[in-house]
N, C-alpha and C positions, 0 to 999 in steps of 0.2 A: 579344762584343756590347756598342755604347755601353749607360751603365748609365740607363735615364731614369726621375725622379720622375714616379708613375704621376699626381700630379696638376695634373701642366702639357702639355697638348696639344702634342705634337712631330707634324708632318704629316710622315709618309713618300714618301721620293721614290721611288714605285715602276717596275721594267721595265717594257720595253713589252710587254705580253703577247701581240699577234699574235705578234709573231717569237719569242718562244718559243713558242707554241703551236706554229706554221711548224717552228720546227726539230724540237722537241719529237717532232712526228707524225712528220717523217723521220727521226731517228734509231729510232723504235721500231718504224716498218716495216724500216727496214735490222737492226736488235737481231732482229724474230721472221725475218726472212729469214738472217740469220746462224747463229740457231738451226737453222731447219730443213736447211741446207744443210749445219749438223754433224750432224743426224742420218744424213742423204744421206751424207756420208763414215766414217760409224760402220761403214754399215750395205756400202758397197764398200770400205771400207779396215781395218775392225777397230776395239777400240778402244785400237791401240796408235798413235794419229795424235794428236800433240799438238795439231796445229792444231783435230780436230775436236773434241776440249777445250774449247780456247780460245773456238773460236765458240758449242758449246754450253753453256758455263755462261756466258760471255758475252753471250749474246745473251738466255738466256735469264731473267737478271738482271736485263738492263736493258729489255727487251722486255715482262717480267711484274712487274717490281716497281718497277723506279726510273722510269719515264715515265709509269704510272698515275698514282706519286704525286706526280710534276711537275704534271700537272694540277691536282692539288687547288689548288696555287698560283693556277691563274689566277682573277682575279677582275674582274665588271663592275658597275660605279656609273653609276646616270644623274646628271642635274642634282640638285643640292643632297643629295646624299646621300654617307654618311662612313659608315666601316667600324674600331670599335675593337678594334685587334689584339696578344695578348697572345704571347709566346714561353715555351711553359712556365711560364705562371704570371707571368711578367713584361710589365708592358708596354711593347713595342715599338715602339709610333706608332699615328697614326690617318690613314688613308687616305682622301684627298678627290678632287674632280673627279672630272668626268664622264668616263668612257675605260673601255680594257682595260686589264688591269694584273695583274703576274706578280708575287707575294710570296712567303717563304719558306713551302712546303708543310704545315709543321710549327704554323704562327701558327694560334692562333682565334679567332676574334669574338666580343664581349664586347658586350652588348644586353639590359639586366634586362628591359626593359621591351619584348624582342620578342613579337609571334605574340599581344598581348593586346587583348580586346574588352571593350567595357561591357557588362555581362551585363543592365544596369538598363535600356536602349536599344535594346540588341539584339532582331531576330527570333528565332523559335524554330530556327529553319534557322544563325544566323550561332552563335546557343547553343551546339547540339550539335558545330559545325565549331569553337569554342571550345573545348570540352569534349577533340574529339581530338586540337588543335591542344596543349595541355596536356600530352595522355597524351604526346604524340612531344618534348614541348618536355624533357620529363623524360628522353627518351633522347638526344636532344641533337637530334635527325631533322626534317628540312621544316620550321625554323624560318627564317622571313627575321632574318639579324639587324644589319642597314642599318639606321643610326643619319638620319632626317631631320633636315634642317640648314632644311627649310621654314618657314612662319610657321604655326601651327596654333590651335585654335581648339577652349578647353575652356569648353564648357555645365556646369555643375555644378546639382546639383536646388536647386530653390527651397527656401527654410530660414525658420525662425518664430525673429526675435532680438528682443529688448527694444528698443527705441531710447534715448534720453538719457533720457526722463523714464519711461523704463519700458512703455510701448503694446509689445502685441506683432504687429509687423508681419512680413507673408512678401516675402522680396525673394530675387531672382533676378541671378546675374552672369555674362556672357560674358569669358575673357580669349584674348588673344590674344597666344600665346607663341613661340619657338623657341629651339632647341640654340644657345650660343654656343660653347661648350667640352666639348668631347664625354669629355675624360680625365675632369673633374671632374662631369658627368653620370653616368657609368657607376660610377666608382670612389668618388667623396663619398657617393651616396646608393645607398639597397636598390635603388629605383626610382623615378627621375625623373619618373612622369608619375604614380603614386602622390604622391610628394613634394610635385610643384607644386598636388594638387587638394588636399590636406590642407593647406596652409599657405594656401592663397585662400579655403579654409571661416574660417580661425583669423584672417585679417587684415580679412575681410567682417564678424567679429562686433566687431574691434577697433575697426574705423571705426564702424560702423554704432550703438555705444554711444555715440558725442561728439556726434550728432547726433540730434533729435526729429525724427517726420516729416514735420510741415509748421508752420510760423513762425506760424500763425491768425492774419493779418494785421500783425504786424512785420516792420517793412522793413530793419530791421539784425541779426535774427537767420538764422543758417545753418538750411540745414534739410533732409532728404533729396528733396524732392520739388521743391525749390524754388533749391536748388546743385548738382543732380547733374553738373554740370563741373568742380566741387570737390571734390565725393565720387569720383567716378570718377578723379580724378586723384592724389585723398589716396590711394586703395585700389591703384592701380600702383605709386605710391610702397613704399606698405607691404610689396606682397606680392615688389615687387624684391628691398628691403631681404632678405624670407627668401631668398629661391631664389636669389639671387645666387654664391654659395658652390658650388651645384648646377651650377653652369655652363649658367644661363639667363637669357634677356634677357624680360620683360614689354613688349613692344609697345604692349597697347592692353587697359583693365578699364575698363569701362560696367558700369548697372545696367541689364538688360533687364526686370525683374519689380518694381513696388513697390505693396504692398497693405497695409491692416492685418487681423491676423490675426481668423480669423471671428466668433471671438465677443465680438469687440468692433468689427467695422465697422458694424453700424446705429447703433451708438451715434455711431460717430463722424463716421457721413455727416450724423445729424441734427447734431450740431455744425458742422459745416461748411455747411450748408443753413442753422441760424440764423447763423453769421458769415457766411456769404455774403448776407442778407437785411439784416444790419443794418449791413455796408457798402456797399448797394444806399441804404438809406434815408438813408445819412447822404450819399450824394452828389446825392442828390433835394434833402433840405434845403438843403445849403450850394447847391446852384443856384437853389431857387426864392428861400432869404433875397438872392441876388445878383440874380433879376429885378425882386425888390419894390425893392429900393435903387435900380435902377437906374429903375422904373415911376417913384418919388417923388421922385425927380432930375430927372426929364422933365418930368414935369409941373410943378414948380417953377421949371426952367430956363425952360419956354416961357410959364409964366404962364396955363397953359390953366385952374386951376380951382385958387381958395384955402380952402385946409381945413386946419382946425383939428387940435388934438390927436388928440381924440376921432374924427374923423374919419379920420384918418391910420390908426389905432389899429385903426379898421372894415376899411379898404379893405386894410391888412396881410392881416388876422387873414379876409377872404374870400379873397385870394390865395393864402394860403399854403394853404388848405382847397385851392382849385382845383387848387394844382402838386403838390401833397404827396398829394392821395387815390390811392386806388388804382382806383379806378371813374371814369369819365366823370362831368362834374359837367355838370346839368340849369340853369344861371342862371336865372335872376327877371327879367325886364328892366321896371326902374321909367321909366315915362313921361313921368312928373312931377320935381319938382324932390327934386334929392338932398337935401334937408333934410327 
């Protein structure tokens, strides 16, 4: 047998398995019919007929022991699904595409991470079918162990991290991964799907330290709430960089959850409620100081009405009460002469 490094993916060109199945079934009807037609000649001719020999251990050879284990060869893949198979301990290749397909009887399939559920998500029903799913995985029994080549999609539980400056905030990430290499899936790591969820905890805390969680009004600082197109793109980077080695591709990492952590969110909603009020207020002033500017220009321009310093000074300093309050302002309307 070629000799192949178990960590570079050799896809196997496998038989067509209809037609061995095809022949398979008619040899092992004609094998028990050969058989029994030596009993039939034992039992009218003796057992000094060598022909009845011939067919009875023959037939019954291949009847009861070699066309059973023909079958175990056959094997079926739908779409996007791959089968890593080892020869006594060695590996042999990795079987792709969707078909029927006849390999050697003897290969097994190699799958850490078959027949496993999330115990933390699961019902109590999917639990206990875990639980036996387990008991048989230990005997080797009713284990699927088809390797998906899909694109899949790991929720990990929401986690309390420090940020840059130290806040402890809870955030939440979805990624979205698949198999690229199925040798170095199976054979680099214990299990792949273990692997990938422990290195996106470890690369979520990495990133999530170089950034605070929100910029409190700087427009040139990065910040988790306020780049998450940069964090989410720094964190695929990161968690490639690990699992790469794994023989997996990272598609797609977002931040689905960002909070800060509870015993310090009133504190910090009330910070954000005063920075959110006093750059309310400063866009009130810088408008109302641009409508007085723009009042004493006008009236200047058209020459409606000439006032003095003190005057100017007045008709500001009522204005800016007008634009700038927070309540509806009641005027005074004088009659008389503005002096």
């Amino acid at each position: 047998m070629e000799n192949r490094k178990y960590n570079q993916e050799v896809v196997l060109k496998a038989k067509n398995g209809m037609a061995i199945l095809v022949l398979n079934i008619l040899l092992t009807l004609a094998a028990i019919g050969a058989f029994v037609y030596g009993i039939i000649m034992f039992v009218n001719y003796g057992s000094g007929s060598i022909l009845a020999w011939i067919l009875t251990i023959g037939g019954s050879l291949y009847g009861f022991i070699i066309g059973p284990i023909l079958f175990a060869g056959i094997k079926v893949l739908n779409p996007n699904e791959a089968l890593v198979l080892t020869l006594f301990g060695r590996y042999s290749g990795t079987l792709k595409g969707e078909g029927f397909f006849w390999v050697n009887p003897f290969s097994t399939a190699v799958n850490p991470a078959a027949g496993e559920i999330n115990l933390a998500t699961a019902s109590p029903v999917k639990t206990a079918v875990s639980e036996t799913a387990e008991s048989l995985k230990a005997l080797g029994i009713g284990v699927n162990r088809k390797i998906s080549l899909k694109a899949m999609t790991l929720s990990n539980d929401r986690q309390k991290i420090n940020d840059q400056i130290g806040n402890p905030i809870i955030i939440g990430t979805v990624v979205v991964w698949k198999v690229v290499d199925t040798a170095r899936a199976v054979f680099d790591v214990d299990n792949y799907k273990e692997f990938l969820s422990i290195q996106c905890d470890s690369a979520l805390r990495n990133i999530v330290r170089l950034y605070p969680y929100d910029s409190y009004g700087s427009d040139n600082e990065k910040s988790l709430s306020g780049s998450s197109m940069e964090v989410a793109e720094k964190l695929k980077t990161e968690i490639q960089s690990k699992v790469g080695a794994a023989g997996l591709e990272i598609l797609e990492a977002r931040i689905t959850h960002l909070s800060y952590a509870e015993e310090i969110a009133a504190s910090m909603l009330q910070r954000q409620q005063a920075s959110a009020v006093v750059d309310a207020k400063q866009t009130i002033v810088d408008g109302a100081v641009g409508i007085v500017e723009m009042a004493l220009e006008k009236l200047n321009t058209n020459n409606v009405v000439d006032l003095d310093e003190e005057r100017k000074a007045a008709m500001v300093s009522n204005l800016l009460v007008v634009l700038c309050g927070n309540k509806d302002i009641q005027p005074v309307v004088n009659s008389g002469s503005i002096y």
